[in-house]
DOZA-746895 format. One record per residue (C-alpha): residue in one letter; x, y, z; chain. Coordinates in Angstrom, 1 decimal. Layout:
N
+------+--------+--------+--------+-------+
! resn !     xx !     yy !     zz ! chain !
+------+--------+--------+--------+-------+
!    a !      X !      Y !      Z !     A !
...
+------+--------+--------+--------+-------+
//
This chain:
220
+------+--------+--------+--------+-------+
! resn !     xx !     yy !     zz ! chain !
+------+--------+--------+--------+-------+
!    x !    1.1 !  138.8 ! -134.2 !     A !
!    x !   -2.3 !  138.7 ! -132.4 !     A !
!    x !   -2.9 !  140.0 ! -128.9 !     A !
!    x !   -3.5 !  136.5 ! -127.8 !     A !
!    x !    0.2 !  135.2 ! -129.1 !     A !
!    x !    2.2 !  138.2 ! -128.0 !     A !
!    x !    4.9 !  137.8 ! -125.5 !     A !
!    x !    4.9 !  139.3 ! -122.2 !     A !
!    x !    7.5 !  141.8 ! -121.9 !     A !
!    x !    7.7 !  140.7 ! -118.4 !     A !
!    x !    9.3 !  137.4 ! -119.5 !     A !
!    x !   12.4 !  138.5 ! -121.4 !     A !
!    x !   13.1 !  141.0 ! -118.3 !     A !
!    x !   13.1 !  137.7 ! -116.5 !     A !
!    x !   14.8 !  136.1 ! -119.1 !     A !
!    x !   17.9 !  138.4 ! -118.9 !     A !
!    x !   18.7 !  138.5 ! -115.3 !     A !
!    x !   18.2 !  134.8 ! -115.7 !     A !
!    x !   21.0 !  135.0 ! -118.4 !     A !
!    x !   22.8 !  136.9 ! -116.1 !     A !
!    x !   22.8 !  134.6 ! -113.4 !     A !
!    x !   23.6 !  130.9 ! -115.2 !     A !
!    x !   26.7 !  133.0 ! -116.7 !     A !
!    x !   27.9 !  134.0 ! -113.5 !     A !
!    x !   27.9 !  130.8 ! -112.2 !     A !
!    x !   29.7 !  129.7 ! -115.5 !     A !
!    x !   33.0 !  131.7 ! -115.2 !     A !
!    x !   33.2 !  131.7 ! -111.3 !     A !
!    x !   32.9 !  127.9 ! -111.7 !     A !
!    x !   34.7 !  126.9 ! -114.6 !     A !
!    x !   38.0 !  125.8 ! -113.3 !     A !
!    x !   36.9 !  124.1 ! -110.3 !     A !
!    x !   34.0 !  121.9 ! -111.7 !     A !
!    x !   34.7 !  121.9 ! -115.4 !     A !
!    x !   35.2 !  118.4 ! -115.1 !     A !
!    x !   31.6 !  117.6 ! -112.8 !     A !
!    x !   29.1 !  115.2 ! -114.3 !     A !
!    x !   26.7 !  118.1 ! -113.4 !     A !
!    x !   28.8 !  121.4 ! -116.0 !     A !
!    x !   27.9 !  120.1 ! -119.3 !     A !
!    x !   24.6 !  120.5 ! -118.4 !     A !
!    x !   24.9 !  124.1 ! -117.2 !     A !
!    x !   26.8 !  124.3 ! -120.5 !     A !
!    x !   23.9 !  123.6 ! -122.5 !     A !
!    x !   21.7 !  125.7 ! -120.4 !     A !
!    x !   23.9 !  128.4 ! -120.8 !     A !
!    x !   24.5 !  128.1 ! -124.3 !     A !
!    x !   20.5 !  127.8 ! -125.3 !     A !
!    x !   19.2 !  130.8 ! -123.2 !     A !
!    x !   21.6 !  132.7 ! -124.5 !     A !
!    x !   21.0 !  132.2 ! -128.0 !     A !
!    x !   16.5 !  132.4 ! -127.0 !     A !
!    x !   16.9 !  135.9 ! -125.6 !     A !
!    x !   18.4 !  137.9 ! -128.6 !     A !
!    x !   15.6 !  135.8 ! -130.7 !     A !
!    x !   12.4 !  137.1 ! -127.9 !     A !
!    x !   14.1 !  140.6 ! -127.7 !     A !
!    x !   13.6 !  141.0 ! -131.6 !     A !
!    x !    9.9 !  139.1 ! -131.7 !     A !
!    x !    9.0 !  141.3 ! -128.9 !     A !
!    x !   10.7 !  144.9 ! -129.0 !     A !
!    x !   11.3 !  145.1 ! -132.8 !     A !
!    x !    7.5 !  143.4 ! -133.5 !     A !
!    x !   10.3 !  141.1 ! -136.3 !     A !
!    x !    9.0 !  137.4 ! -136.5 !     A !
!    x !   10.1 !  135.6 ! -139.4 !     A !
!    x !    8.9 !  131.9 ! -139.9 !     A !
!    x !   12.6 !  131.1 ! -139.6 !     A !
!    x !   13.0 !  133.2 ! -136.1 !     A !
!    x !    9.9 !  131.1 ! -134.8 !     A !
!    x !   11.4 !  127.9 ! -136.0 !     A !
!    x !   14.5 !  128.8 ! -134.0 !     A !
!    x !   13.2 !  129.7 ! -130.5 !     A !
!    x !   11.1 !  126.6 ! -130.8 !     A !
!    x !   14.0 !  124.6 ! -131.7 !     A !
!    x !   15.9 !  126.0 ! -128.4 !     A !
!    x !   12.1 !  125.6 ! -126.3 !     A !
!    x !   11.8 !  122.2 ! -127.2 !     A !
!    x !   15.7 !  121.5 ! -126.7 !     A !
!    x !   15.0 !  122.0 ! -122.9 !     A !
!    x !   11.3 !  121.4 ! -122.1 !     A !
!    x !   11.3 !  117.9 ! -123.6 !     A !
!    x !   15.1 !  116.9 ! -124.2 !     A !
!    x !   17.2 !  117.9 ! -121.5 !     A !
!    x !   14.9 !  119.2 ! -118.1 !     A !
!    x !   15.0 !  116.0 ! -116.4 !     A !
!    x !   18.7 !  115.0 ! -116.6 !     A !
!    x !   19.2 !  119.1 ! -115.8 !     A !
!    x !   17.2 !  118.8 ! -112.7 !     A !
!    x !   18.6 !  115.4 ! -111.4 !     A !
!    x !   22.6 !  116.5 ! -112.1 !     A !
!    x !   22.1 !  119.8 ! -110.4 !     A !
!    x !   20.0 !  117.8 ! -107.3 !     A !
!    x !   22.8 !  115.6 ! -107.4 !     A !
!    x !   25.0 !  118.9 ! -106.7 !     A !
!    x !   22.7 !  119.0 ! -103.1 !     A !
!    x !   23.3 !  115.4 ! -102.5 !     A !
!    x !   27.2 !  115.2 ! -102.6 !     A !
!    x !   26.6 !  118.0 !  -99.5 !     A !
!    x !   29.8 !  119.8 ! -100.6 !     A !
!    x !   28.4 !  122.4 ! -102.4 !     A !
!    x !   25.3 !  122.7 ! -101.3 !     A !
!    x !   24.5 !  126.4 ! -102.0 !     A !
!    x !   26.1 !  125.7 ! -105.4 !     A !
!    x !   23.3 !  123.6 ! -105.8 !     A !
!    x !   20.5 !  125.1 ! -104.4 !     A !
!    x !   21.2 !  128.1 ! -106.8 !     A !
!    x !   21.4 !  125.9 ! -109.9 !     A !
!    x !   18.3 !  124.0 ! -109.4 !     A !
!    x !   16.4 !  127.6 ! -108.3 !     A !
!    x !   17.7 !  128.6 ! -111.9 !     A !
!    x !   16.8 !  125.7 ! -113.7 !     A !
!    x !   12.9 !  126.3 ! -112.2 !     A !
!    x !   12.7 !  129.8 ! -112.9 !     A !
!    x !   14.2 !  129.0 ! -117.1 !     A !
!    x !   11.5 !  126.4 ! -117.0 !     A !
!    x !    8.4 !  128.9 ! -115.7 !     A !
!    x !    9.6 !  131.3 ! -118.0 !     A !
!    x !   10.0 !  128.7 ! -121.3 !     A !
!    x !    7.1 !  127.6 ! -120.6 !     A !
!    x !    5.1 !  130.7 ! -120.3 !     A !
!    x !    6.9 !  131.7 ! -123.6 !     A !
!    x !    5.9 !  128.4 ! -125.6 !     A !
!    x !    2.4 !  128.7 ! -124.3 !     A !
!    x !    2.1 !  132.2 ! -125.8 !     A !
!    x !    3.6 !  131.4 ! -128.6 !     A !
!    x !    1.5 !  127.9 ! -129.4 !     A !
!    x !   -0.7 !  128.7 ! -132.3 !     A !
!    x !    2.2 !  130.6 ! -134.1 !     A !
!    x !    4.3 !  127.3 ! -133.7 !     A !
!    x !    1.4 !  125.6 ! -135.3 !     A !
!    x !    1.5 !  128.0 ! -138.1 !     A !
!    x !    5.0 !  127.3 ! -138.9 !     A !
!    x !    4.3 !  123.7 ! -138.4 !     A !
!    x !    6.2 !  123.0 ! -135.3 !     A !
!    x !    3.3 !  121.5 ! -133.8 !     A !
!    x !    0.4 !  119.3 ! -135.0 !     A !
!    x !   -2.3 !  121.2 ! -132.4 !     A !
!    x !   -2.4 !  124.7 ! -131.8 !     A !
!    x !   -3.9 !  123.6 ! -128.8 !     A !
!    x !   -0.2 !  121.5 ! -127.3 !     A !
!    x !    1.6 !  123.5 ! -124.8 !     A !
!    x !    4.2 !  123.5 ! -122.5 !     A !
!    x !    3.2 !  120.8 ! -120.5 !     A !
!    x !    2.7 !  118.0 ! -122.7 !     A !
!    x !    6.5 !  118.5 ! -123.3 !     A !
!    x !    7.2 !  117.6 ! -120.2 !     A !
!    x !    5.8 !  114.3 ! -119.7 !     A !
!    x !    7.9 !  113.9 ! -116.4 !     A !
!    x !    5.1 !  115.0 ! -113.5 !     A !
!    x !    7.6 !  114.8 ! -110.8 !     A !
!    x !   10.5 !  117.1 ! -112.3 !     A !
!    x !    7.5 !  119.0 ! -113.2 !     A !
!    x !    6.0 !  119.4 ! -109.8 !     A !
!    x !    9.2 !  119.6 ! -108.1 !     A !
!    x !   10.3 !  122.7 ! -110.4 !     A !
!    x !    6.6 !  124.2 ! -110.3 !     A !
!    x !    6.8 !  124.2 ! -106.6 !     A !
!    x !   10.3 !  125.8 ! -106.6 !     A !
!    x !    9.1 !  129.0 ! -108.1 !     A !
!    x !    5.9 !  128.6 ! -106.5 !     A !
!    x !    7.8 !  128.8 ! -102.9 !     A !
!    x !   10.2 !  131.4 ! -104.1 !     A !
!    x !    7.2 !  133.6 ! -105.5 !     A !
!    x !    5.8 !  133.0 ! -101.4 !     A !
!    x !    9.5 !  134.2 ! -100.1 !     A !
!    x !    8.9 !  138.1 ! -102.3 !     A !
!    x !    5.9 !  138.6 ! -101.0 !     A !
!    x !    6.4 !  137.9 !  -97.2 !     A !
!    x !    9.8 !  139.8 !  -97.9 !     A !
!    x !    7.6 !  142.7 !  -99.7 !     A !
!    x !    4.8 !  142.6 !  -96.7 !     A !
!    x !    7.7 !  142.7 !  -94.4 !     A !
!    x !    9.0 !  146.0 !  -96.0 !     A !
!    x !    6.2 !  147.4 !  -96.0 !     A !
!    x !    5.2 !  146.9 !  -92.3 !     A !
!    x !    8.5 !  148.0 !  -91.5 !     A !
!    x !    8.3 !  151.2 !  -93.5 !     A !
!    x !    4.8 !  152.0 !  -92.1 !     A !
!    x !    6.0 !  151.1 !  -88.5 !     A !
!    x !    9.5 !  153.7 !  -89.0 !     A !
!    x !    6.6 !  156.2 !  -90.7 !     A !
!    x !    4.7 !  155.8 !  -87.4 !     A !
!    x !    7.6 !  156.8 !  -85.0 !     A !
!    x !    9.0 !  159.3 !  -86.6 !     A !
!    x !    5.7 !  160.6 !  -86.6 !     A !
!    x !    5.4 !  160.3 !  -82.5 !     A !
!    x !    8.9 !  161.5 !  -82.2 !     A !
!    x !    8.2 !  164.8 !  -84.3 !     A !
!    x !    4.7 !  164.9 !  -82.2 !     A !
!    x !    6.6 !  164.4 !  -79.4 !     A !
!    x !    9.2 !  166.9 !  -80.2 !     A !
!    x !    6.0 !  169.1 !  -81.1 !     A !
!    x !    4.5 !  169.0 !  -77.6 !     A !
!    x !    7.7 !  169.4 !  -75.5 !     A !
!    x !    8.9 !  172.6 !  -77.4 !     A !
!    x !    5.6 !  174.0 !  -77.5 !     A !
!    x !    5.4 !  173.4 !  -73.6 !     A !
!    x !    9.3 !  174.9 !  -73.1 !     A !
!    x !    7.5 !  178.3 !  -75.3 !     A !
!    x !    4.7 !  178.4 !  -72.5 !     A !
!    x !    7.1 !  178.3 !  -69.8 !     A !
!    x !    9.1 !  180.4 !  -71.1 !     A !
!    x !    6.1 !  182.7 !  -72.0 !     A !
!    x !    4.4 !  182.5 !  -68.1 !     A !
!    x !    8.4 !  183.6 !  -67.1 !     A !
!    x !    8.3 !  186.3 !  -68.9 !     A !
!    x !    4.8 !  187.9 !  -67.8 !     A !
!    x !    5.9 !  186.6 !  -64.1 !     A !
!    x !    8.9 !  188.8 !  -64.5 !     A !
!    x !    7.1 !  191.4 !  -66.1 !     A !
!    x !    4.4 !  191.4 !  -63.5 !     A !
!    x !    7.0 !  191.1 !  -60.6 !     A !
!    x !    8.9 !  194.6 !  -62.2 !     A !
!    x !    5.7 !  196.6 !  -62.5 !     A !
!    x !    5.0 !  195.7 !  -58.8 !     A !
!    x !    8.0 !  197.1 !  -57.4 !     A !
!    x !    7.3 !  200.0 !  -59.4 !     A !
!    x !    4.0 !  200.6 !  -57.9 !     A !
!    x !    4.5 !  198.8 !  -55.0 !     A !
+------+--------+--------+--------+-------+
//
């Protein structure tokens, strides 16, 4: 695979925890919304990034990437980006609407964005080796022009966009913080510094004073 086709490692990181997270809220929400308009769509999602991260951990760590492995991930790729994305996006808004389960919601749709940033990063790397399998008709077609919808695709753009905004001030933050705690414990040990070495001098003009004060009455 060329330079210019390789996957970011960065992505199936991302990819996992993602994983991670949609399973989570699988089995802690099974039994009470099982029966939702909104779970057989987390199903699916579910279901499909499970199956595209075993396939990107062998393209990518094991360098394997059989015509057949290619065909699969953009099988899965396609599956979401041009299939199911909107009616995903508009059950899991519909989560927020009901006002019930807001966070619920908020989390699932946050998901959904960050799957779709990442699929579509992937299937934009990927392009010119779809078109050499024949998935494609132009090497040239990404992500985008699977998702005709503009609106779901702002919407879920600007999700991860705000989210991206939210580390960073969080990071800054951190770092301010960490400098600003380096800071004062830096006056309080300067601080510490100055008052022992005045308690030595004291202690130090004491002792000649006393010194002095013996050798007087000696000589007085």
């Amino acid at each position: 695979m060329n330079r210019e086709t390789e996957v970011d490692k960065r992505l199936v990181l991302q990819l996992r925890q993602e994983v991670r997270i949609v399973c989570l809220l699988y089995h802690r929400n099974k039994n009470q919304h099982k029966t939702s308009v909104w779970w057989k769509q987390l199903n699916i999602l579910k279901r499909n990034v499970a199956h595209v991260v075993p396939l990107l951990e062998s393209l990518v760590y094991k360098g394997v990437r059989h015509d057949k492995d290619l065909l699969k991930i953009h099988s899965l790729l396609h599956a979401i980006l041009k299939l199911q994305i909107k009616k995903m996006y508009y059950d899991f808004n519909g989560v927020i609407s009901l006002g019930q389960f807001v966070t619920l919601g908020v989390v699932l749709v946050g998901a959904l964005a960050r799957i779709y940033k990442i699929y579509s990063s992937v299937y934009d790397s990927l392009a010119s080796e779809f078109y050499r399998v024949g998935c494609v008709k132009k090497s040239v077609s990404g992500a985008q022009q699977l998702m005709l919808d503009k609106k779901v695709r702002t919407a879920l753009e600007a999700i991860v966009d705000e989210e991206i905004g939210e580390l960073i001030e969080e990071e800054s933050s951190t770092q301010s913080s960490m400098a600003s705690s380096k800071r004062s414990k830096e006056n309080v040990n300067t601080t510490t510094t100055k008052a022992s070495w005045t308690k030595e001098a004291k202690k130090s003009k004491k002792k000649k004073l006393k010194k002095k004060s013996a050798i007087d009455d000696l000589f007085g």
